[in-house]
N, CA, C and O atoms as CSV, one atom per row, in Angstrom:
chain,resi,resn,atom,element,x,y,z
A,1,UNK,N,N,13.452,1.890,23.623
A,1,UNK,CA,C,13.926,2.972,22.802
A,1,UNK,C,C,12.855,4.060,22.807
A,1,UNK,O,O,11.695,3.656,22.735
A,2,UNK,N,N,13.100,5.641,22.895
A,2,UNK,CA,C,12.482,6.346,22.631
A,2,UNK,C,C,12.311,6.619,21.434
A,2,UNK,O,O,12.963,5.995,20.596
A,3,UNK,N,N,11.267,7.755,20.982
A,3,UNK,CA,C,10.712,8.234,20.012
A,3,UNK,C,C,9.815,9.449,20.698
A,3,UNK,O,O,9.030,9.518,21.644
A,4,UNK,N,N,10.435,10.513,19.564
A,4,UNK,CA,C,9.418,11.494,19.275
A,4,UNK,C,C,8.598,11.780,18.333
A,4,UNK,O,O,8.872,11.954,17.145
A,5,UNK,N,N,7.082,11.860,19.095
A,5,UNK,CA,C,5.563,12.310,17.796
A,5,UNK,C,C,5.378,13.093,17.566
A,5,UNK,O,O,5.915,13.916,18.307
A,6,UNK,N,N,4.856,13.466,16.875
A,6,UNK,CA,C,4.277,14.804,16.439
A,6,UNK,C,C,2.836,14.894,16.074
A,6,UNK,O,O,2.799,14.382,14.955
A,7,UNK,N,N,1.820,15.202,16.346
A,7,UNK,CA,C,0.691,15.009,15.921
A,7,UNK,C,C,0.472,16.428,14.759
A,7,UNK,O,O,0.129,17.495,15.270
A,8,UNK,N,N,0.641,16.383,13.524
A,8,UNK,CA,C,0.527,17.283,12.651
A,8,UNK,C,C,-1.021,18.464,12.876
A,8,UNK,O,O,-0.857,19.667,13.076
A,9,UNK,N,N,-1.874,18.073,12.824
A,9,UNK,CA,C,-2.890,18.807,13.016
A,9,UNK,C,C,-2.877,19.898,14.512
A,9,UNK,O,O,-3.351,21.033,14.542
A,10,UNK,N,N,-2.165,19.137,15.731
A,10,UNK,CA,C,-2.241,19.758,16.635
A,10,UNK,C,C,-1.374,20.615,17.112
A,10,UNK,O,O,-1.558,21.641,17.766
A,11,UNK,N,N,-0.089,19.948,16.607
A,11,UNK,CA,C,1.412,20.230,17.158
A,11,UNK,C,C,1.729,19.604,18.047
A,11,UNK,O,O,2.947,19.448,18.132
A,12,UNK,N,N,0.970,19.016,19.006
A,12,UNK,CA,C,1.075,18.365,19.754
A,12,UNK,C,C,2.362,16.832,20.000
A,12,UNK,O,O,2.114,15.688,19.620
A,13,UNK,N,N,3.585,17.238,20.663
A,13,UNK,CA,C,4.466,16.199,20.825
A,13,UNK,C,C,4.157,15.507,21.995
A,13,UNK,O,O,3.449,15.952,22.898
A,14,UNK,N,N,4.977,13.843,21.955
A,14,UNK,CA,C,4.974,13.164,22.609
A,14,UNK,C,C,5.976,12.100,22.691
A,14,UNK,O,O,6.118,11.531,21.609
A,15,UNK,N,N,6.878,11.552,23.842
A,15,UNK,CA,C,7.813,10.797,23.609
A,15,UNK,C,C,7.198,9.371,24.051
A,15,UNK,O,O,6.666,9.146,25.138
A,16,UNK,N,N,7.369,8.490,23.039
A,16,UNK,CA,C,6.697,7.166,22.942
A,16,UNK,C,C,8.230,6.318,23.391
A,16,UNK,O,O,9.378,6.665,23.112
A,17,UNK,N,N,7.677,4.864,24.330
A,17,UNK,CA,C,8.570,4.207,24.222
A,17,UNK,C,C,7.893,3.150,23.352
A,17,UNK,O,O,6.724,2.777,23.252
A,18,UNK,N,N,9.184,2.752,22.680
A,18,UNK,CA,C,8.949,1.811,21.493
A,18,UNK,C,C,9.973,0.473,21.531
A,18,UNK,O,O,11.090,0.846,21.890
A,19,UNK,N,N,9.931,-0.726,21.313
A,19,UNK,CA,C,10.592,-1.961,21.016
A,19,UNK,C,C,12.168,-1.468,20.577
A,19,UNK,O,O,12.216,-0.238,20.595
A,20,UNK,N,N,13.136,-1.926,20.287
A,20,UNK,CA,C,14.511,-1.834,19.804
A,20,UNK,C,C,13.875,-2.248,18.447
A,20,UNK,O,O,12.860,-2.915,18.647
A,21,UNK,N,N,14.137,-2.073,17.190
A,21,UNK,CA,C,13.854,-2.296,15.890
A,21,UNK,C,C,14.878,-3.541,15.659
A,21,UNK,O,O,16.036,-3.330,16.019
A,22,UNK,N,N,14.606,-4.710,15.143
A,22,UNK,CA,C,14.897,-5.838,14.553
A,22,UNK,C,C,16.593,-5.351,12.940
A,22,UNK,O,O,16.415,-4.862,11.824
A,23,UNK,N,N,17.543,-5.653,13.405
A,23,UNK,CA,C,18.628,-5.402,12.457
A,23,UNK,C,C,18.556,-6.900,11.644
A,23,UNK,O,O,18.515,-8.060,12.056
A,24,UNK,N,N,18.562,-6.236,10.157
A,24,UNK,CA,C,18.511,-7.453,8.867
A,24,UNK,C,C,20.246,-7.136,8.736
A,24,UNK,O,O,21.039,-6.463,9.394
A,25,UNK,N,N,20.331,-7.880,7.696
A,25,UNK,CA,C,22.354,-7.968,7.521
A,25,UNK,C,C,22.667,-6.561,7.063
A,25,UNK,O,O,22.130,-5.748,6.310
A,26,UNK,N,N,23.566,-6.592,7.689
A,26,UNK,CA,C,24.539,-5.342,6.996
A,26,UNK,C,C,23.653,-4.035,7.636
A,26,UNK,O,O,24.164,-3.054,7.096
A,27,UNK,N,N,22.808,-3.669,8.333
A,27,UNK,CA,C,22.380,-2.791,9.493
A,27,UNK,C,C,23.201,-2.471,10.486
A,27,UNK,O,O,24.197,-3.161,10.703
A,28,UNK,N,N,23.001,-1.742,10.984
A,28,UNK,CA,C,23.602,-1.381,12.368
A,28,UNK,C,C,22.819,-0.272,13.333
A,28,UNK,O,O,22.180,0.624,12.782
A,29,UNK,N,N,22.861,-0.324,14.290
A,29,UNK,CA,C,22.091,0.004,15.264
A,29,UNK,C,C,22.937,1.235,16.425
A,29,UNK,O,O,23.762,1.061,17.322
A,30,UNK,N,N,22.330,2.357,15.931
A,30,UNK,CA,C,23.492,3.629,16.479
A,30,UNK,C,C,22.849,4.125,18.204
A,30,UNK,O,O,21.794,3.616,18.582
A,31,UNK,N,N,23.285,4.706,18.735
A,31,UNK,CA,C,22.796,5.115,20.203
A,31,UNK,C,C,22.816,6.648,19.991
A,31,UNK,O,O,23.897,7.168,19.712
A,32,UNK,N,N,22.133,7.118,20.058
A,32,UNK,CA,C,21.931,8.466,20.716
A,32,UNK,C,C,22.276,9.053,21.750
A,32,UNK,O,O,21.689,8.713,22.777
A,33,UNK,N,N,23.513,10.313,21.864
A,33,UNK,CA,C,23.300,10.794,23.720
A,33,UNK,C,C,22.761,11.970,23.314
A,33,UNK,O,O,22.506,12.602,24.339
A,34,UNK,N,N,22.373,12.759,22.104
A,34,UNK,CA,C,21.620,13.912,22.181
A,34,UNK,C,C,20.866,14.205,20.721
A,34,UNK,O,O,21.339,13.889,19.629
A,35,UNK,N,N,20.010,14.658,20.866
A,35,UNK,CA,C,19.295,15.158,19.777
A,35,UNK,C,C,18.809,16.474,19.505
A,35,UNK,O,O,19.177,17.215,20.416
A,36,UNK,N,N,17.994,17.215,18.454
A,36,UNK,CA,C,17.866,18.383,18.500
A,36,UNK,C,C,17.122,18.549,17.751
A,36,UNK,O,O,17.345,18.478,16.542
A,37,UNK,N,N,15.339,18.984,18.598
A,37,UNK,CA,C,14.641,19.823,17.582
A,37,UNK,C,C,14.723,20.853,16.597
A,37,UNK,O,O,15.496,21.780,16.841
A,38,UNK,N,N,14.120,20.868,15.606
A,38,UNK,CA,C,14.404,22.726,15.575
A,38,UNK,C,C,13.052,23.333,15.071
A,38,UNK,O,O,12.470,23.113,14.009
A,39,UNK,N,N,12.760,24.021,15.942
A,39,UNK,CA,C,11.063,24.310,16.274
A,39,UNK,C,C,10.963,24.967,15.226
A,39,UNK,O,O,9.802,24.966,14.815
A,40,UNK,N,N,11.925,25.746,14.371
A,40,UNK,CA,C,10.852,26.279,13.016
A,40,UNK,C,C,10.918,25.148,12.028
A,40,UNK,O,O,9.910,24.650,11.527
A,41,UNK,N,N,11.782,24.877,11.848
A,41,UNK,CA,C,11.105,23.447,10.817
A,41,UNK,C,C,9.683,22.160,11.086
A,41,UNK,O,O,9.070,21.329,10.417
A,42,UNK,N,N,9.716,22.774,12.741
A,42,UNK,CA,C,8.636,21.614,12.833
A,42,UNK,C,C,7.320,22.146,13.159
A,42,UNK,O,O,6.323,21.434,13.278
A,43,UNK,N,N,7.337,23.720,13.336
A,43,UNK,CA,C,6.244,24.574,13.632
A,43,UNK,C,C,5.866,24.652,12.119
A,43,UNK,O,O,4.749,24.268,11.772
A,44,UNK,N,N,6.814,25.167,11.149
A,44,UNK,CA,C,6.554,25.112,9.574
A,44,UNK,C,C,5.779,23.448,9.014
A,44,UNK,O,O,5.425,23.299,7.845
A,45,UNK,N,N,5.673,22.679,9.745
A,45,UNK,CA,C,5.746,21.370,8.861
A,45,UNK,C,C,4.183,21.205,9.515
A,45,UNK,O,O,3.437,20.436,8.911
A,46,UNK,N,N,3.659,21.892,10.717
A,46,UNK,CA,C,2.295,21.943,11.768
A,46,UNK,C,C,1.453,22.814,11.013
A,46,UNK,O,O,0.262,22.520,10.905
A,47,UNK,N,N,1.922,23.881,10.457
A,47,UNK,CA,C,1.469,25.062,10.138
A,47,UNK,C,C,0.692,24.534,8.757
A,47,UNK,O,O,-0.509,24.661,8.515
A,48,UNK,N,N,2.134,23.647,7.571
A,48,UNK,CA,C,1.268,23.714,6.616
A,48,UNK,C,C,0.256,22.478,6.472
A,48,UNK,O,O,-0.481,22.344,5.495
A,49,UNK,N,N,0.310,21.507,7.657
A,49,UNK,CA,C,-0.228,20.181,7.679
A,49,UNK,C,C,-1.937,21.059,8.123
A,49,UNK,O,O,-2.793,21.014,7.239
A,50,UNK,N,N,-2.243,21.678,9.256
A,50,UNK,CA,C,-2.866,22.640,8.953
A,50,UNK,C,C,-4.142,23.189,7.790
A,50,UNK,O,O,-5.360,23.362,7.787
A,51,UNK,N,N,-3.271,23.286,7.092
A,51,UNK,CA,C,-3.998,24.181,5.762
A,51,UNK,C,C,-4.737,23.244,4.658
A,51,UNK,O,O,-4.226,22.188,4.285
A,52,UNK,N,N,-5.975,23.715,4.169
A,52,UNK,CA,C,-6.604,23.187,3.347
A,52,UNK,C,C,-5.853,23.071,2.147
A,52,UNK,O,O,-4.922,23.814,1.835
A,53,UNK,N,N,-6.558,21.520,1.073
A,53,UNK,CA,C,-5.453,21.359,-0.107
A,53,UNK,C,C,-5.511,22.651,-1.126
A,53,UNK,O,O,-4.571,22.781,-1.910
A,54,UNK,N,N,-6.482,23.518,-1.140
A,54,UNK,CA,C,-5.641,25.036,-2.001
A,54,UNK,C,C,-4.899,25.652,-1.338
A,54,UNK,O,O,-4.009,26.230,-1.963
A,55,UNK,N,N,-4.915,25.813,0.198
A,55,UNK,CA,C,-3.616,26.495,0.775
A,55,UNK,C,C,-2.587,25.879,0.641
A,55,UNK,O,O,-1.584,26.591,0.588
A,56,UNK,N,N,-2.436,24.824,0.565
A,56,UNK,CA,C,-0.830,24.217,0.178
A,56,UNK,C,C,-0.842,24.723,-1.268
A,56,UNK,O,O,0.029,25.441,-1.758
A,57,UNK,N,N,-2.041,24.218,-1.953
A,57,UNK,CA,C,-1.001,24.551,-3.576
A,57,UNK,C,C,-0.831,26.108,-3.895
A,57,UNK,O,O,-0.148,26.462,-4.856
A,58,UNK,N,N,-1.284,26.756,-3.306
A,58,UNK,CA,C,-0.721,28.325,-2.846
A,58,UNK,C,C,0.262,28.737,-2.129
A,58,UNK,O,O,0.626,29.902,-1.965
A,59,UNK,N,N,0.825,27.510,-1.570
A,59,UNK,CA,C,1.914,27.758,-0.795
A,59,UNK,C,C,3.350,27.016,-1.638
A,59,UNK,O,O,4.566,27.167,-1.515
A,60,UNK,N,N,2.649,26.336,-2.346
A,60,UNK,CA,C,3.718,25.768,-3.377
A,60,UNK,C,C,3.698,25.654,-4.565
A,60,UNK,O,O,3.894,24.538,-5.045
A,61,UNK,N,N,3.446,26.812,-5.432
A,61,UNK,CA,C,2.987,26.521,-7.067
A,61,UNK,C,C,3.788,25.998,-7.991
A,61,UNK,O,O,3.308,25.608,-9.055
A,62,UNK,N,N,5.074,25.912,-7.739
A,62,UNK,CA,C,6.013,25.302,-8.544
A,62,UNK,C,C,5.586,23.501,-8.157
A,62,UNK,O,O,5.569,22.587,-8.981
A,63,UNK,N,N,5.392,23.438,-7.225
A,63,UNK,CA,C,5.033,21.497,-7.164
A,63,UNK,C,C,3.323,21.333,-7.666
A,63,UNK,O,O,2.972,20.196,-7.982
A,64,UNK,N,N,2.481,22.245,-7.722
A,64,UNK,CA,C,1.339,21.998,-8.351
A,64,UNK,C,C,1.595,22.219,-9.990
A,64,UNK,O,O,0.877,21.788,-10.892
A,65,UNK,N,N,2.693,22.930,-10.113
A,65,UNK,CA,C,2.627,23.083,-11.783
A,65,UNK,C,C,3.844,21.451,-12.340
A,65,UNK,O,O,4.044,21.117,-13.507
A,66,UNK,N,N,4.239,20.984,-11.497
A,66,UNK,CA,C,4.889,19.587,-11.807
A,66,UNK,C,C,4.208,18.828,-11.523
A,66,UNK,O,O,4.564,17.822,-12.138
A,67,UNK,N,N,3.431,18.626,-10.978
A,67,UNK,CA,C,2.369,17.931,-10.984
A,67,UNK,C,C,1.606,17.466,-12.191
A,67,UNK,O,O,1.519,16.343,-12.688
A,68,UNK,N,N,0.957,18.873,-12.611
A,68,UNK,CA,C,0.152,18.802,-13.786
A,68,UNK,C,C,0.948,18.975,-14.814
A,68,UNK,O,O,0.282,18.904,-15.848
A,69,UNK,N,N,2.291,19.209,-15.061
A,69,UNK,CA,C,2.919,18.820,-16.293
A,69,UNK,C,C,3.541,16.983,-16.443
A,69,UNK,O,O,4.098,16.241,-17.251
A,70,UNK,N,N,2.999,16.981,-15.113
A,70,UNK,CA,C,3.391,14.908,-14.873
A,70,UNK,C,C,1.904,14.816,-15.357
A,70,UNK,O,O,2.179,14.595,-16.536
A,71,UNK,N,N,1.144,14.818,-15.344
A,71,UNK,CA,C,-0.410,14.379,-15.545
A,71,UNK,C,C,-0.577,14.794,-17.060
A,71,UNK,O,O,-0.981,13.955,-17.864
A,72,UNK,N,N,-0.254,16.144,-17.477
A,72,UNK,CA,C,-0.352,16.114,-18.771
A,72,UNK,C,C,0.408,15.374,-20.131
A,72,UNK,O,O,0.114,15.368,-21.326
A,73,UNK,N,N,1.574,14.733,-19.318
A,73,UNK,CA,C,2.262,13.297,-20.207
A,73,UNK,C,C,1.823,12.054,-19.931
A,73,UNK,O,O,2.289,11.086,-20.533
């Protein structure tokens, strides 16, 4: 089975072959004939992996302010 990586820091992809994954009950096991990147969601996901932890919470102040209203209960 394939797989695609992503190395966050680099961007850097790679298609790994990997084992068939083991099905427990009531699983099922689907086939793929196509798939589909979509390079701004995954250039966006490089970009903010990237950034030091104040650039994220500058990039997301509504999840740093839930945060600290979870910490302040």
């Amino acid at each position: 089975m394939k797989q695609l990586t992503q190395k966050l820091r680099s961007g850097d992809m790679e298609i790994q072959e990997l084992p068939i994954p083991q099905l427990g009950k009531g699983m099922v096991l689907v086939q793929n004939h196509y798939s589909l990147i979509s390079a701004g969601t995954e250039g966006a996901t490089v970009n903010t992996a990237r950034k030091s932890l104040i650039g994220k919470a500058k990039e997301r102040p509504q999840q740093v302010k839930q945060v600290l209203d979870t910490l302040k209960k």
